[in-house]
C-alpha positions as CSV (number, residue, x, y, z in Angstrom):
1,X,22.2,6.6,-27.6
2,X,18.9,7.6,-27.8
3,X,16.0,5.7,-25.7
4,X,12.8,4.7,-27.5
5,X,9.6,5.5,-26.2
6,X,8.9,1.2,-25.6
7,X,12.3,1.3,-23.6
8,X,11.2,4.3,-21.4
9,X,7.8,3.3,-20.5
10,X,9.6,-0.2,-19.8
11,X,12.1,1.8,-17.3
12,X,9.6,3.7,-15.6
13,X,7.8,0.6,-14.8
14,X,10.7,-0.8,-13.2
15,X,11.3,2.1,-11.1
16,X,8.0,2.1,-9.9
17,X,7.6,-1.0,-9.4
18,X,10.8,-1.2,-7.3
19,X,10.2,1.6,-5.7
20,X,6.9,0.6,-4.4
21,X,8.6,-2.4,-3.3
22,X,11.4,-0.8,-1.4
23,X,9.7,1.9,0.4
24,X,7.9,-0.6,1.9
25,X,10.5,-2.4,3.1
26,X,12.7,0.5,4.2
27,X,10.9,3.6,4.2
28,X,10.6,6.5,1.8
29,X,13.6,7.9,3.4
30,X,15.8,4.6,3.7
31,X,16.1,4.1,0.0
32,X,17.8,7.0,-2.5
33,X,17.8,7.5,-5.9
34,X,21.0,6.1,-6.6
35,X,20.5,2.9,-4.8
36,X,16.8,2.5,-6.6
37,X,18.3,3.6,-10.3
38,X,21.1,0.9,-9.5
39,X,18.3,-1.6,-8.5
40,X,16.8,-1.4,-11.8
41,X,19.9,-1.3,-13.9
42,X,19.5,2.6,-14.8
43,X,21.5,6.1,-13.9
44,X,20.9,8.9,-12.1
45,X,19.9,10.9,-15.5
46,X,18.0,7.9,-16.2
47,X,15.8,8.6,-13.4
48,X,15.2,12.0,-13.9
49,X,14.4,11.5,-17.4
50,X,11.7,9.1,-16.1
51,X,10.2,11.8,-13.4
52,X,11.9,15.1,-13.8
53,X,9.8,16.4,-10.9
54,X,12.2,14.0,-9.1
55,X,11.8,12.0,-5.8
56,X,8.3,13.7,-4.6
57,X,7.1,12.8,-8.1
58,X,8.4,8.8,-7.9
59,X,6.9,8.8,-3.7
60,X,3.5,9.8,-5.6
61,X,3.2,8.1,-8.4
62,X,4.8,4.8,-6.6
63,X,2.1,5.2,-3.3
64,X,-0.3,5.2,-6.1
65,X,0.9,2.1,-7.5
66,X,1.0,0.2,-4.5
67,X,-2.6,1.2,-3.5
68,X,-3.5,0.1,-6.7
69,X,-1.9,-3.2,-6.5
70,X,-4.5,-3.5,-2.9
71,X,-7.4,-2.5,-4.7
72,X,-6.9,-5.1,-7.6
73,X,-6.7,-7.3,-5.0
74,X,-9.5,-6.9,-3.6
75,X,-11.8,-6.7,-6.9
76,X,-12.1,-10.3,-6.7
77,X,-13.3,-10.7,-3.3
78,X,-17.0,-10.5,-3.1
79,X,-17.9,-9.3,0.9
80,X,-16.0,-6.8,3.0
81,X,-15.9,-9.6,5.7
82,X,-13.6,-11.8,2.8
83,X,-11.4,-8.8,2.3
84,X,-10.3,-8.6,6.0
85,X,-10.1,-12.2,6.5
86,X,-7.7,-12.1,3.1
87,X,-6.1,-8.6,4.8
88,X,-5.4,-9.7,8.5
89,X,-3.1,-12.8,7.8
90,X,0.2,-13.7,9.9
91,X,1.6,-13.6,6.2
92,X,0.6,-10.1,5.2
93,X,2.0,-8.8,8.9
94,X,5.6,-10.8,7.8
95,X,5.4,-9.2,4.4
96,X,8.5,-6.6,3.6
97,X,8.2,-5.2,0.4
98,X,4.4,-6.5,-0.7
99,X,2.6,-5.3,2.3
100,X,-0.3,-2.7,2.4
101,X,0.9,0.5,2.1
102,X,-0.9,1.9,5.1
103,X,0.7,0.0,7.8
104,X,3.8,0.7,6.5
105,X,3.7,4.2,4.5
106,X,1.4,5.9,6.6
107,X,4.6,7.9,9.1
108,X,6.4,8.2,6.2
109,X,3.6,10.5,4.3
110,X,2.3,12.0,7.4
111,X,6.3,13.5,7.6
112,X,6.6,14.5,4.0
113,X,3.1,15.6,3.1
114,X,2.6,17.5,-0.3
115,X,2.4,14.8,-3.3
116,X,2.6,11.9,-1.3
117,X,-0.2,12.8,0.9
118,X,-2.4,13.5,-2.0
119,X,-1.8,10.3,-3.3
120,X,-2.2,8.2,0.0
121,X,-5.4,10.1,0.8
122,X,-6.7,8.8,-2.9
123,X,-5.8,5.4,-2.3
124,X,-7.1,5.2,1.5
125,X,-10.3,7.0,-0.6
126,X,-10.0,3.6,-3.1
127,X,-9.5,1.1,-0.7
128,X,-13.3,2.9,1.2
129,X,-15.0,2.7,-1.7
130,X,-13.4,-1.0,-2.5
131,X,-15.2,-2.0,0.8
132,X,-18.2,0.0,0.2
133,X,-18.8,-2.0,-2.8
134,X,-18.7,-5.5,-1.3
135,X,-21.3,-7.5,0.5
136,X,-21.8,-6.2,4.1
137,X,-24.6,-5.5,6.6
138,X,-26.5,-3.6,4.6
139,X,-28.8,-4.8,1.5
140,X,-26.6,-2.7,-1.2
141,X,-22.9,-3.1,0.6
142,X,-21.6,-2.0,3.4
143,X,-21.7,1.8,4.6
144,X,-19.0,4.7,4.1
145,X,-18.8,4.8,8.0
146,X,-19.0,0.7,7.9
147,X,-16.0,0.5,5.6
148,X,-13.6,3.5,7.8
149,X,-13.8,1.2,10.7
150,X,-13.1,-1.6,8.9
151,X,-10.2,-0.4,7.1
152,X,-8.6,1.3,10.4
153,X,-9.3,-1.4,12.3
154,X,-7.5,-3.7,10.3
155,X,-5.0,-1.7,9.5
156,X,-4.7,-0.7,12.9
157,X,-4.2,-4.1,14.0
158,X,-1.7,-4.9,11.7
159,X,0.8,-2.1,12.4
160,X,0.5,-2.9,15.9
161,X,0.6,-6.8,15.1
162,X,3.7,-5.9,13.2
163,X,5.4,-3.7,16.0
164,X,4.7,-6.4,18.7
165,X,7.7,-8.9,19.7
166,X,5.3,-11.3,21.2
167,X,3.7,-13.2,18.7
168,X,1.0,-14.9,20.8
169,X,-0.3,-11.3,21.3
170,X,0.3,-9.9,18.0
171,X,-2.4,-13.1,17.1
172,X,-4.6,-11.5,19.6
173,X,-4.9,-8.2,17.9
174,X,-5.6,-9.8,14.1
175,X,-7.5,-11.9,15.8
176,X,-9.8,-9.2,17.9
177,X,-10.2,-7.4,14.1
178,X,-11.8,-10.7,12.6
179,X,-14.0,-11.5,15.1
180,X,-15.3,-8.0,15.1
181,X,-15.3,-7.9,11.4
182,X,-14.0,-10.8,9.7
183,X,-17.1,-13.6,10.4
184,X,-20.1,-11.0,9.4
């Protein structure tokens, strides 16, 4: 039965959108293609009709879907302080399958490199310029330089926040980040 050209745009967003939802959760490598094509209600030749470059092609397009989903995000916030104090929450460090994609893609791509590097290294390049756009301590937003420390630092303190089995100091990490950055 053939597939119209509605019904495979409609499939690939489904695959990329669990996809970018899964890796998260469990890792590039702790999801296959059978399990995600199942997840979505499609086959294995389903799939590769979708990305006949195959898995490296889903990893990149779907990193660049979840970066994208952060920088939508963050359109709406209007100073680089708001964007952290939105970013280090207790509820983005509990996320699974919505969380940033730097906390918890960021060993995963350093491993695989090639596609998915390319297409983290955009994003991480989006999510600067997101911050460099926003209200900071400067008159016209807030510096390249600015807007690197910010975004490790955050990011930083939520992979660790995340790693930590003691809450009250998991608290103190997000909390160090937002005083440094968070009340500018």
């Amino acid at each position: 039965m053939k597939v119209t050209k509605e019904q495979r745009d409609l499939n690939k967003e489904k695959i990329l959108t669990a996809a970018s939802h899964l890796y998260r959760e469990h890792g590039i490598d702790g999801i296959g293609i059978g399990e995600l094509s199942r997840s979505v209600g499609l086959t294995h030749g389903g799939f590769y009709r979708q990305f006949p470059e195959g898995k490296e092609q889903l990893v990149a397009e779907a990193i660049q879907r979840t970066f994208d989903e952060y920088c939508d995000l963050w359109s709406d916030l209007d100073s680089a302080s708001e964007v952290l104090r939105s970013y280090v929450t207790s509820e983005h460090r509990d996320s699974k399958q919505d969380a940033c994609p730097i906390p918890t893609l960021a060993a995963d791509v350093s491993r695989i490199g090639g596609a998915a590097s390319d297409a983290y290294t955009q994003g991480i390049k989006r999510m600067v310029g997101k911050l460099m756009e926003k209200k900071g301590d400067l008159p016209n937003g807030t510096s390249e330089a600015q807007a690197m420390q910010m975004l490790a630092s955050a990011a930083g303190a939520m992979i660790i926040a995340r790693a930590l089995s003691c809450p009250d100091m998991a608290q103190k990490f997000m909390s160090a980040v937002l005083a440094q950055w968070g009340e500018k």
